[in-house]
C-alpha positions as CSV (number, residue, x, y, z in Angstrom):
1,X,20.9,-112.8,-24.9
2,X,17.2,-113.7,-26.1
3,X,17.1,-115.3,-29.8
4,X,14.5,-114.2,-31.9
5,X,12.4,-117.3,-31.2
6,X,12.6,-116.3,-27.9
7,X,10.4,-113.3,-28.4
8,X,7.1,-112.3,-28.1
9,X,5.1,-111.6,-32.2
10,X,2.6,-109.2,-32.1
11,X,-0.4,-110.0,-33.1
12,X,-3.6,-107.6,-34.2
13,X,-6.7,-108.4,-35.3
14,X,-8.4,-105.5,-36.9
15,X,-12.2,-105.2,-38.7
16,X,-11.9,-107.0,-42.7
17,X,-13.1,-109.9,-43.3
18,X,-10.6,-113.5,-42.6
19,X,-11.7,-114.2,-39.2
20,X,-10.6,-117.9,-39.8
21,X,-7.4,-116.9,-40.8
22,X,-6.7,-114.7,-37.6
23,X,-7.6,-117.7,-35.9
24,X,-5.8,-120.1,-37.4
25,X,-2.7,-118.0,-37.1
26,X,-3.0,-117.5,-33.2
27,X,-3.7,-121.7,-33.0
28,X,0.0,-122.1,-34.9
29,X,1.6,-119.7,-32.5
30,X,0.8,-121.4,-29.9
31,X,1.5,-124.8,-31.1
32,X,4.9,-123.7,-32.0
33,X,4.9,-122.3,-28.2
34,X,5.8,-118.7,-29.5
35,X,4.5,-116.0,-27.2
36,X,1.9,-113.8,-28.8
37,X,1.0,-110.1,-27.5
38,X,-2.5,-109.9,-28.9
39,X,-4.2,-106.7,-30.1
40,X,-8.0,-107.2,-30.9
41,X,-9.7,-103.5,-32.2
42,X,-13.4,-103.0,-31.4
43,X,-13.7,-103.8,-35.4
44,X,-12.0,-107.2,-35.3
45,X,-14.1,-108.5,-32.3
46,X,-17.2,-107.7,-34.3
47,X,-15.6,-109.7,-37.3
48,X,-15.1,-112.9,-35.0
49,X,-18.5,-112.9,-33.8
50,X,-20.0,-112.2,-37.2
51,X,-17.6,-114.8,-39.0
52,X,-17.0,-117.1,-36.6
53,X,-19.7,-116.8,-33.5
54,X,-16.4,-115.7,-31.0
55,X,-18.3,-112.7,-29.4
56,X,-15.4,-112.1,-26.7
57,X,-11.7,-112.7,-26.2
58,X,-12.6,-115.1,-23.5
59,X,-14.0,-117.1,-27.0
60,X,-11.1,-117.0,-28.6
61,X,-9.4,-118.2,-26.4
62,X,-11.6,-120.9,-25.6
63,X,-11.1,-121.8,-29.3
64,X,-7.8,-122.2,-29.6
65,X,-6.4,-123.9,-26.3
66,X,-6.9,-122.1,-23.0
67,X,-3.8,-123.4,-21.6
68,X,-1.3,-122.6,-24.1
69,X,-3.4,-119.1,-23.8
70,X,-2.5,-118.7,-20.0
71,X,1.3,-119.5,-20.9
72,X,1.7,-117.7,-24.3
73,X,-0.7,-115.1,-24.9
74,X,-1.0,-111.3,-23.4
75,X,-3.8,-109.4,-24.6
76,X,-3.4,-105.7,-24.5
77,X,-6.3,-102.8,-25.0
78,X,-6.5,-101.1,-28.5
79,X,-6.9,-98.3,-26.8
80,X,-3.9,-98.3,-24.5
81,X,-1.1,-96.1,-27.0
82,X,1.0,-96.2,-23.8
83,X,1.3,-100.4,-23.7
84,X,4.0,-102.5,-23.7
85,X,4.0,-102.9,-27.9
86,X,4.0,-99.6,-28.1
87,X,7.6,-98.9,-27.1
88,X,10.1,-99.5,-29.5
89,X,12.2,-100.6,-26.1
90,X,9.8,-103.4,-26.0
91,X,11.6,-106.1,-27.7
92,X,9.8,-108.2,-30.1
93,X,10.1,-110.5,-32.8
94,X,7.9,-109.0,-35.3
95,X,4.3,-107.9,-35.9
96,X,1.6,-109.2,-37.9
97,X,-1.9,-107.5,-38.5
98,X,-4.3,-110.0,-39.9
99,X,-6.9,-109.8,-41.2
100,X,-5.6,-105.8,-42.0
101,X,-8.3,-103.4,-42.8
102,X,-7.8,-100.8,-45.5
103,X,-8.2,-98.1,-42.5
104,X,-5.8,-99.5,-40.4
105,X,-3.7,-99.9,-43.9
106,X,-4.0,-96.4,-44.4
107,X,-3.3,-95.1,-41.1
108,X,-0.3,-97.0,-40.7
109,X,0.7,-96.1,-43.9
110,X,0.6,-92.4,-42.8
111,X,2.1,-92.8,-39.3
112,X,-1.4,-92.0,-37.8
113,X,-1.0,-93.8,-34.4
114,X,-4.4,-93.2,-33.3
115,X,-4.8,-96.4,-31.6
116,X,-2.3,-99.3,-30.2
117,X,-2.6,-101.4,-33.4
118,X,-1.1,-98.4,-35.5
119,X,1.0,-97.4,-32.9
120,X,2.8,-101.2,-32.6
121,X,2.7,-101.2,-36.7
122,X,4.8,-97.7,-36.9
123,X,6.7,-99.2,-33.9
124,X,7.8,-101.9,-36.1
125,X,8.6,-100.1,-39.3
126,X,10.8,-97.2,-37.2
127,X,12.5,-100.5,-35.4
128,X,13.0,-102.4,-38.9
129,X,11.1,-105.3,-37.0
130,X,9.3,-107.6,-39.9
131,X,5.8,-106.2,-40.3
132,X,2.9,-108.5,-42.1
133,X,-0.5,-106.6,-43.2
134,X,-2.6,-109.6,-44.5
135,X,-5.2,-107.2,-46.7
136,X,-8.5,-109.2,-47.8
137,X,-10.4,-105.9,-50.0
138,X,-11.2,-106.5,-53.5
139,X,-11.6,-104.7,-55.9
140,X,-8.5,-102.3,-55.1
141,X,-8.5,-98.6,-55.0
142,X,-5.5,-96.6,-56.1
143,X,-5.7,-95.3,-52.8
144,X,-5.2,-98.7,-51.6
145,X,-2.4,-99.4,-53.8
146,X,-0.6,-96.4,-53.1
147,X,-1.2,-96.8,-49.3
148,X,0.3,-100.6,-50.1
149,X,3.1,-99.2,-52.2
150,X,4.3,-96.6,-49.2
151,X,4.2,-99.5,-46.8
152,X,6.1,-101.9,-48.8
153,X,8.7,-99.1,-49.8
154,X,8.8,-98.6,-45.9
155,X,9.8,-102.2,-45.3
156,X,6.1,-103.8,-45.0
157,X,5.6,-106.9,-46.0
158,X,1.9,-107.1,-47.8
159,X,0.3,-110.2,-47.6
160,X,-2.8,-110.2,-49.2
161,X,-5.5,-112.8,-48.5
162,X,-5.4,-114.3,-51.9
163,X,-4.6,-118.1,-51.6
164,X,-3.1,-120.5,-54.1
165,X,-4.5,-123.8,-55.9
166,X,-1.6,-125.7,-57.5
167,X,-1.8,-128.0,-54.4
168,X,-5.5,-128.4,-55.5
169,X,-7.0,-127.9,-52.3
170,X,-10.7,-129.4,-51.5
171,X,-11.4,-128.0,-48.3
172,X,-11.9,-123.9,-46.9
173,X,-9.6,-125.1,-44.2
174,X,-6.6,-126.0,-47.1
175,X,-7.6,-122.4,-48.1
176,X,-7.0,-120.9,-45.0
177,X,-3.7,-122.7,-44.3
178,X,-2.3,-121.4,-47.5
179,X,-2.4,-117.9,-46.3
180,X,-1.4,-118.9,-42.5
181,X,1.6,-120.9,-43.8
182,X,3.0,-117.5,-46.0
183,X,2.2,-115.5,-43.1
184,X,4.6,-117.6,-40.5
185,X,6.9,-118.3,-43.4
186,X,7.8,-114.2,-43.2
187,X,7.9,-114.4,-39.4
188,X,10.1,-117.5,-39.4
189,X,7.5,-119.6,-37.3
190,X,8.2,-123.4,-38.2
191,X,5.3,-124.8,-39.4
192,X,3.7,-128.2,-41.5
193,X,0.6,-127.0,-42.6
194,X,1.0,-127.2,-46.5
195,X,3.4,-129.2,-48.7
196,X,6.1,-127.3,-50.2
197,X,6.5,-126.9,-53.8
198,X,8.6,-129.4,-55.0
199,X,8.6,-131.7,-52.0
């Protein structure tokens, strides 16, 4: 029987802006040798080659270690709704869309499925898998809220982009980490990026 770390997090990339975080998250993956199944929409490669000059997947994965890519990471189509994430039968430990765009927010909060992102989402609500939407969008609608509200009520974990400064960070990069470390906390990824309160 497979444990949890055993399996394969879902990981989707989708069009607001937090490129760096996206990235940083698929580098801690790896380093904590978790498989990733890796969902990049049209949207989300044109925010890593605006915000971060990747203009391909070949890029990313360039940037963050080709080797541990050839072991760890599959990369699926975000157009292919009939893909491996896409089956609840496809066991996984979890998804996490980051950074989450207020459409894909509010498709998944409506069980839209138009595309292999939302599909894998509503995959992961229906199989009470965790599910992490790391939001970036400010100011907030009450649209967004209520999409956020629905989501959360659904079992959702919202995660938004907001990071802390009580450990009086001086770099972007302590900025980013912040977020990253929350976002592995929920998927129970060890992980040493920040200091702990209190520690």
């Amino acid at each position: 029987m497979m444990s949890a770390n055993d399996l394969p997090i879902v990981v989707a990339i989708t069009g607001a802006s937090g490129a760096p975080y996206a990235v940083r998250l698929l580098e801690q993956l790896l380093a904590a040798d978790r498989q990733v199944w890796l969902i990049v929409s049209s949207h989300g490669l044109r925010l890593l080659r605006t915000e971060m000059d990747l203009d391909s997947i070949d890029a990313l994965r360039k940037r963050v270690g080709v080797d541990a890519w050839r072991r760890l990471v599959t990369v699926y189509d975000d157009a292919d709704r009939g893909a491996t994430p896409a089956s609840g039968s496809a066991r996984n430990a979890g998804m996490v869309i980051c950074p989450c765009s207020m459409g894909t927010l509010s498709a998944v909060s409506i069980g839209a499925s138009r595309s292999l992102v939302e599909r894998a989402a509503d995959v992961a609500l229906k199989e009470r898998r965790p599910l992490v939407l790391v939001p970036r969008e400010t100011p907030l609608s009450a649209i967004h809220l209520q999409n956020m509200l629905r989501l959360a009520r659904a079992g959702a974990v919202i995660l938004p982009a907001a990071p802390g400064f009580y450990n009086r960070p001086e770099t972007v990069q302590e900025l980013v980490d912040f977020i990253v470390a929350r976002v592995l906390d929920q998927l129970g990824v060890e992980h040493s990026l920040v200091r702990r309160w209190g520690s």
